[in-house]
py3Dmol code that shows the C-alpha trace and the ligand (Angstrom):
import py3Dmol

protein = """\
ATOM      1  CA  UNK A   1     -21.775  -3.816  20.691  1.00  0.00           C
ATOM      2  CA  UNK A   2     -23.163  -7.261  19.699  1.00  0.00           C
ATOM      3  CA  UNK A   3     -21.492 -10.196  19.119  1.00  0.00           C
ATOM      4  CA  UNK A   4     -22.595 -13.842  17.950  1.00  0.00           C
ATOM      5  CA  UNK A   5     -21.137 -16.645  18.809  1.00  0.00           C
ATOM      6  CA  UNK A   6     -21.543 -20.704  17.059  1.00  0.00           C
ATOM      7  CA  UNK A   7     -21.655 -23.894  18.544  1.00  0.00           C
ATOM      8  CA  UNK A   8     -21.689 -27.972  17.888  1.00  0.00           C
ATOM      9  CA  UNK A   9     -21.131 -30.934  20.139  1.00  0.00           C
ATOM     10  CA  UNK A  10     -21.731 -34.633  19.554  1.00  0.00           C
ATOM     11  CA  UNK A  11     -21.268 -37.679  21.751  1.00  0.00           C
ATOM     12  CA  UNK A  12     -21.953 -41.163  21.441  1.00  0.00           C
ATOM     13  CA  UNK A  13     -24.810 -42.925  22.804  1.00  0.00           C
ATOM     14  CA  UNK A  14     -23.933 -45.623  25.387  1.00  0.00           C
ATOM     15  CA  UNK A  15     -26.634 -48.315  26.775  1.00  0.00           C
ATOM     16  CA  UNK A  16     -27.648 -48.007  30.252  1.00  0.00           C
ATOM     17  CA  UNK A  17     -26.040 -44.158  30.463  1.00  0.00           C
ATOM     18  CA  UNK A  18     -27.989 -41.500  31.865  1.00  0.00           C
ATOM     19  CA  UNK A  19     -29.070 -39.648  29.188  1.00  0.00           C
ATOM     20  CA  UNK A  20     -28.707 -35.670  29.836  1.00  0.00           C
ATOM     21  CA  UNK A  21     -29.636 -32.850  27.679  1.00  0.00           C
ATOM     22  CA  UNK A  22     -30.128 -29.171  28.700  1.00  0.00           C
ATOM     23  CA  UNK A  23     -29.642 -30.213  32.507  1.00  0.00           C
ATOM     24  CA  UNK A  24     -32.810 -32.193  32.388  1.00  0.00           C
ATOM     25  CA  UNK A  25     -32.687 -36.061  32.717  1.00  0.00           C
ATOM     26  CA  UNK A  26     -34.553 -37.943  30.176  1.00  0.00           C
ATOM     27  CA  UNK A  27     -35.568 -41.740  30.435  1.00  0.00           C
ATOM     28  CA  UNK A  28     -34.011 -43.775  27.890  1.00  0.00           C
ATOM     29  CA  UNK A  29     -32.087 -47.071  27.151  1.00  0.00           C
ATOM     30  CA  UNK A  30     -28.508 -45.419  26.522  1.00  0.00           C
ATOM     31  CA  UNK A  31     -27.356 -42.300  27.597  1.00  0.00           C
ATOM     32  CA  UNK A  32     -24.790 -39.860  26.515  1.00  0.00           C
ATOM     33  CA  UNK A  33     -20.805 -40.647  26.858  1.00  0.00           C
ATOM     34  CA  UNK A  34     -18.490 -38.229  27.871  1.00  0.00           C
ATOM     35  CA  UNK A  35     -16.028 -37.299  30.803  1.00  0.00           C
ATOM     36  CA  UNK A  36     -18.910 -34.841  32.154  1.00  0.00           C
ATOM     37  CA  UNK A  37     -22.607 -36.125  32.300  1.00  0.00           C
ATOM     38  CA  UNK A  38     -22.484 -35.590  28.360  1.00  0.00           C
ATOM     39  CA  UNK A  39     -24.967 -32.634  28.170  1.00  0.00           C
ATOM     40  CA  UNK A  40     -23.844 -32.025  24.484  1.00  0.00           C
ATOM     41  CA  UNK A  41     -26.468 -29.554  24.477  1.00  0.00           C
ATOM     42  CA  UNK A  42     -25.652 -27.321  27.430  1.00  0.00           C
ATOM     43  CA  UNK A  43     -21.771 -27.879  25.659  1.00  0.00           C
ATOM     44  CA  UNK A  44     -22.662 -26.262  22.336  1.00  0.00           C
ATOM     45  CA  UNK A  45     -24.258 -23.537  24.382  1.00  0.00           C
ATOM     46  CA  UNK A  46     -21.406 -23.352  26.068  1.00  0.00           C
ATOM     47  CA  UNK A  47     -18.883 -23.345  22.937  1.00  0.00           C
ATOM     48  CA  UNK A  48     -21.243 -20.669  21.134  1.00  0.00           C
ATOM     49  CA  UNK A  49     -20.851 -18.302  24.244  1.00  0.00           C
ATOM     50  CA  UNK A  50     -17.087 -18.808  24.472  1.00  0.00           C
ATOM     51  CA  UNK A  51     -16.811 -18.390  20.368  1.00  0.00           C
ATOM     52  CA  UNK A  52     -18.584 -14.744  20.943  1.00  0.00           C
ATOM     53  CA  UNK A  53     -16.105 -13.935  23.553  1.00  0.00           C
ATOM     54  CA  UNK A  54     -13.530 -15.204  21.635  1.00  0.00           C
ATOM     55  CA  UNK A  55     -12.205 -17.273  24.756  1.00  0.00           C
ATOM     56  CA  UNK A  56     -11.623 -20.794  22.795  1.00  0.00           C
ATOM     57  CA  UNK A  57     -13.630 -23.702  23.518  1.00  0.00           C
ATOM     58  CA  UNK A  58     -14.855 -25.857  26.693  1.00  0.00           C
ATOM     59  CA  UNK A  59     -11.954 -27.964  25.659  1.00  0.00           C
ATOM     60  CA  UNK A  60      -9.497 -25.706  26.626  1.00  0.00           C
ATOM     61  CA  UNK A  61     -11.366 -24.405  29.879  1.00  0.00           C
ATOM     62  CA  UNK A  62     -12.560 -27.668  30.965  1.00  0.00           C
ATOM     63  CA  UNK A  63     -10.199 -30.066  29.861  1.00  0.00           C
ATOM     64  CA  UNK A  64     -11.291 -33.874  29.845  1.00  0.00           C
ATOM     65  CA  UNK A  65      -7.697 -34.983  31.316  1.00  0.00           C
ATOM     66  CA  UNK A  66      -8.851 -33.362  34.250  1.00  0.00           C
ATOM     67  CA  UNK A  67     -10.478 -35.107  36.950  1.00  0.00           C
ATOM     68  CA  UNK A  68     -11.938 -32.383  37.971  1.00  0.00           C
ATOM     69  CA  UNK A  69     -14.455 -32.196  35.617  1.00  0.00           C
ATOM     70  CA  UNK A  70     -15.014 -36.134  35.842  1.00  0.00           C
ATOM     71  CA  UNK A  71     -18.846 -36.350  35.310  1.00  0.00           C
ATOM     72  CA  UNK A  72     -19.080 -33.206  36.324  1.00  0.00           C
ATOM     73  CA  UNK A  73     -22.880 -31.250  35.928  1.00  0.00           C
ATOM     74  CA  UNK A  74     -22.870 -29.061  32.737  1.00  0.00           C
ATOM     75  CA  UNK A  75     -25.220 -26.890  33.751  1.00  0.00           C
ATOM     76  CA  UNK A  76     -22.266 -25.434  36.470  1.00  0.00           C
ATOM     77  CA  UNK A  77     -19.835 -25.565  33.679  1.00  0.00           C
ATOM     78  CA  UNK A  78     -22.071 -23.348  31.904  1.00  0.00           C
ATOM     79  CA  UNK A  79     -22.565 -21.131  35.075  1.00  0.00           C
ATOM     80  CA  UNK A  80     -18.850 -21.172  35.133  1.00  0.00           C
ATOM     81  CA  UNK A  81     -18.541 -19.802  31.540  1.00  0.00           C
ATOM     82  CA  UNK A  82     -22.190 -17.279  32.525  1.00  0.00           C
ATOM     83  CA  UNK A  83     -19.303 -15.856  35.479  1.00  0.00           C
ATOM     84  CA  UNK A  84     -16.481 -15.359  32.084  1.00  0.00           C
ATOM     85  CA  UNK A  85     -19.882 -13.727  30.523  1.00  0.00           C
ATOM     86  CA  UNK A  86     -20.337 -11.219  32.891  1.00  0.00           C
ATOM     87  CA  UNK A  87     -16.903 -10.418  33.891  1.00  0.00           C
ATOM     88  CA  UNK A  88     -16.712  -9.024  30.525  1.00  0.00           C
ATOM     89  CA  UNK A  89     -19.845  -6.948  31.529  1.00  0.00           C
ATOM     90  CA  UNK A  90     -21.782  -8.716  28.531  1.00  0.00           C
ATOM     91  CA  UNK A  91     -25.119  -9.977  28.838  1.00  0.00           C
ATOM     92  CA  UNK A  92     -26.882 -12.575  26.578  1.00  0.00           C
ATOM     93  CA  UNK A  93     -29.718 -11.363  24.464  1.00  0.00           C
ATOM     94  CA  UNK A  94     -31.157 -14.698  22.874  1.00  0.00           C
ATOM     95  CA  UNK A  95     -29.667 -18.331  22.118  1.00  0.00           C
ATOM     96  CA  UNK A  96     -31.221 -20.568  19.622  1.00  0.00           C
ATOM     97  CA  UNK A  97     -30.474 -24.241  19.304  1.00  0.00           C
ATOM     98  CA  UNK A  98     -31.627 -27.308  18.059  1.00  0.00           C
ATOM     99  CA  UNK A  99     -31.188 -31.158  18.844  1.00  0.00           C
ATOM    100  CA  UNK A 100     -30.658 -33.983  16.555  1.00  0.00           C
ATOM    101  CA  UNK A 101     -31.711 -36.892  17.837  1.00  0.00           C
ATOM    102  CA  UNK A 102     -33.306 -40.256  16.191  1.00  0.00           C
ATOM    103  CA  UNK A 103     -34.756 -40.715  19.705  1.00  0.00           C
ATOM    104  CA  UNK A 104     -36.062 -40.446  22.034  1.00  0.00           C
ATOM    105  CA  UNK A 105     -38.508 -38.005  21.666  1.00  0.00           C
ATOM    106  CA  UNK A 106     -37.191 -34.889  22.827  1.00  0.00           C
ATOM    107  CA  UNK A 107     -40.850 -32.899  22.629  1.00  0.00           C
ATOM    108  CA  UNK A 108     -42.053 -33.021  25.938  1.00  0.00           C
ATOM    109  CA  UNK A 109     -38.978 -32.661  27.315  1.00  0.00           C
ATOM    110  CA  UNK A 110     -38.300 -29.438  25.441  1.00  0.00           C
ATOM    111  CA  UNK A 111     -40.209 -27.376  28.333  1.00  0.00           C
ATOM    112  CA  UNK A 112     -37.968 -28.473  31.360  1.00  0.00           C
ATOM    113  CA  UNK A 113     -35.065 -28.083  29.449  1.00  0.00           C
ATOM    114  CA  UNK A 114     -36.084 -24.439  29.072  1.00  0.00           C
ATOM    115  CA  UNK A 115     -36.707 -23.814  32.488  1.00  0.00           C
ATOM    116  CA  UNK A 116     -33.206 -25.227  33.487  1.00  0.00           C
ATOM    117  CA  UNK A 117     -31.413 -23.325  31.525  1.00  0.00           C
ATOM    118  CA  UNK A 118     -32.886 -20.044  30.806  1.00  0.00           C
ATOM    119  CA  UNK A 119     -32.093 -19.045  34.226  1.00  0.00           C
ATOM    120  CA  UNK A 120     -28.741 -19.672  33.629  1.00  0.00           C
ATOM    121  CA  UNK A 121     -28.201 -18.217  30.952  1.00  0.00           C
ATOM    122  CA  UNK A 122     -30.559 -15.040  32.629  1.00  0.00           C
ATOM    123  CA  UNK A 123     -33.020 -15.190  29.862  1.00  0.00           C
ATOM    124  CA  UNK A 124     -36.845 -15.238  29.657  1.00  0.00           C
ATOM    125  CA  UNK A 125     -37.606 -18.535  27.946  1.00  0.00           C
ATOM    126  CA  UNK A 126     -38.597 -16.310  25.182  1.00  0.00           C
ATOM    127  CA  UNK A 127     -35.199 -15.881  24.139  1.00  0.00           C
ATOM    128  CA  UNK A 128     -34.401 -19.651  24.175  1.00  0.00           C
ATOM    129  CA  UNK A 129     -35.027 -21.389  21.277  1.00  0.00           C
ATOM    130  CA  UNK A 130     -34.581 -25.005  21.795  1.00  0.00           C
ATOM    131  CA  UNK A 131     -35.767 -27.544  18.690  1.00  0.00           C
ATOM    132  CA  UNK A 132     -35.635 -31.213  17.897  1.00  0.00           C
ATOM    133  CA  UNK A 133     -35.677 -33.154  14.775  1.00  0.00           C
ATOM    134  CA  UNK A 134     -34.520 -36.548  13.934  1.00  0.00           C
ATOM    135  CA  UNK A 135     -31.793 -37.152  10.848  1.00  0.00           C
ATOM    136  CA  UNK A 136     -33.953 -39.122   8.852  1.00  0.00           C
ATOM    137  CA  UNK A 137     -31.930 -42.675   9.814  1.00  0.00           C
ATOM    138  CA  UNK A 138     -29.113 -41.532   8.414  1.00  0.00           C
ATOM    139  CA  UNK A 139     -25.171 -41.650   9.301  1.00  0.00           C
ATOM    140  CA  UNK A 140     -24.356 -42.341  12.822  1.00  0.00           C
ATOM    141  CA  UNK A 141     -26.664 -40.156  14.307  1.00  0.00           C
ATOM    142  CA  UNK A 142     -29.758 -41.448  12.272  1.00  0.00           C
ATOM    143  CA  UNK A 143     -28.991 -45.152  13.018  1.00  0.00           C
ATOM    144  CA  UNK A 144     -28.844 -44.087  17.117  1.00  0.00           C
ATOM    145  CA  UNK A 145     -25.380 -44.226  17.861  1.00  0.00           C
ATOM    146  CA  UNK A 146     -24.828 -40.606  18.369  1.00  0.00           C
ATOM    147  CA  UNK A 147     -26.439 -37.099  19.415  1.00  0.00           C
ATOM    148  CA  UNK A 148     -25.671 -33.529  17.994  1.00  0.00           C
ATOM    149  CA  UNK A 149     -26.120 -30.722  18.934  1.00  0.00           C
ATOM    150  CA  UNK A 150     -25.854 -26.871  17.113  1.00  0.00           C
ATOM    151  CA  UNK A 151     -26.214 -23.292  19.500  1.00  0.00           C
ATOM    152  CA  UNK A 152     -26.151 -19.821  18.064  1.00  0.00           C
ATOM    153  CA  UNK A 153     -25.960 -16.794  20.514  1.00  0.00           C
ATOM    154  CA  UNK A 154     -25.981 -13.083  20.531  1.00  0.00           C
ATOM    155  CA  UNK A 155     -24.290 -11.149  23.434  1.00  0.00           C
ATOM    156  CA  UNK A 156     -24.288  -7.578  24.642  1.00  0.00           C
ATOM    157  CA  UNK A 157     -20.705  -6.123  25.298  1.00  0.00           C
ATOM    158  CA  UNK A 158     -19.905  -2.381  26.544  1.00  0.00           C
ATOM    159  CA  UNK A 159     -18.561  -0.721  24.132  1.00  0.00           C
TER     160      UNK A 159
END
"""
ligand_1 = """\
1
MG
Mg -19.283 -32.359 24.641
"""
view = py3Dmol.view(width=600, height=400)
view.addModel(protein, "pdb")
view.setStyle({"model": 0}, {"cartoon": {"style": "trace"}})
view.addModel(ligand_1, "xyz")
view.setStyle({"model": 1}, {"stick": {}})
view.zoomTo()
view.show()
């Protein structure tokens, strides 16, 4: 059996934040706020995968009122919700995404975020789509004060 699973995150931009997206640091004047390091991609990969097991969303398995999860890595959060994956004997098959972002330019950055999180997700790169595009300066995302984020996925279950 397949299922497919849908996800969106969006956070604000802060100056002088590290800015995080896929697990992969990327130079830039403001960064990404959020109780984790703000990896709103990694989150909507991580909200698509819980949609397809119909296991809520990373708000209810990593809650921000918990300190626990205090700028906590997404990329184990997402190995956290690979273990929920498997225990359900599923297996991913492909994820596609894509990044809004006025900037920075997320292009040559696309490649490393591939590597670091292919592997997690125990994909070939092949089967990780991962694209950028700007919002044309419009609403909070096009004047800079925001990035979004979108993740489709289709798992394997037994069955
Ligand atoms: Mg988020």
């Amino acid at each position: 059996m397949h299922k497919i699973g849908f996800g969106y995150d969006i956070h604000r931009l802060e100056a002088g934040r590290r800015l995080v997206l896929g697990g992969v640091d990327i130079p830039n004047a403001a960064g990404l706020l959020g109780h984790s390091d703000g990896d709103a991609l990694a989150h909507a990969v991580m909200d698509a995968l819980l949609g397809a097991l119909g296991e809520g969303d990373i708000g209810t398995h990593f809650p921000d009122t918990d300190p626990r999860y205090k700028d906590a890595r997404s990329l184990g959060l997402l190995e956290s919700v690979m273990g929920l994956v498997r225990s359900r004997g599923a297996a991913v098959v492909n994820v596609d995404t894509v990044i809004i972002a006025e900037e920075p330019k997320m292009g040559p950055h696309i490649p490393a975020m591939k590597a670091a999180l292919a592997p997690v997700l125990g994909i070939p790169g092949s089967s990780l789509g991962i694209k950028a595009k700007t919002n044309e300066g419009l609403g909070p995302v096009g004047e800079k004060l925001a990035i979004a984020c979108y993740a489709i996925v289709l798992i394997s279950l037994p069955g």
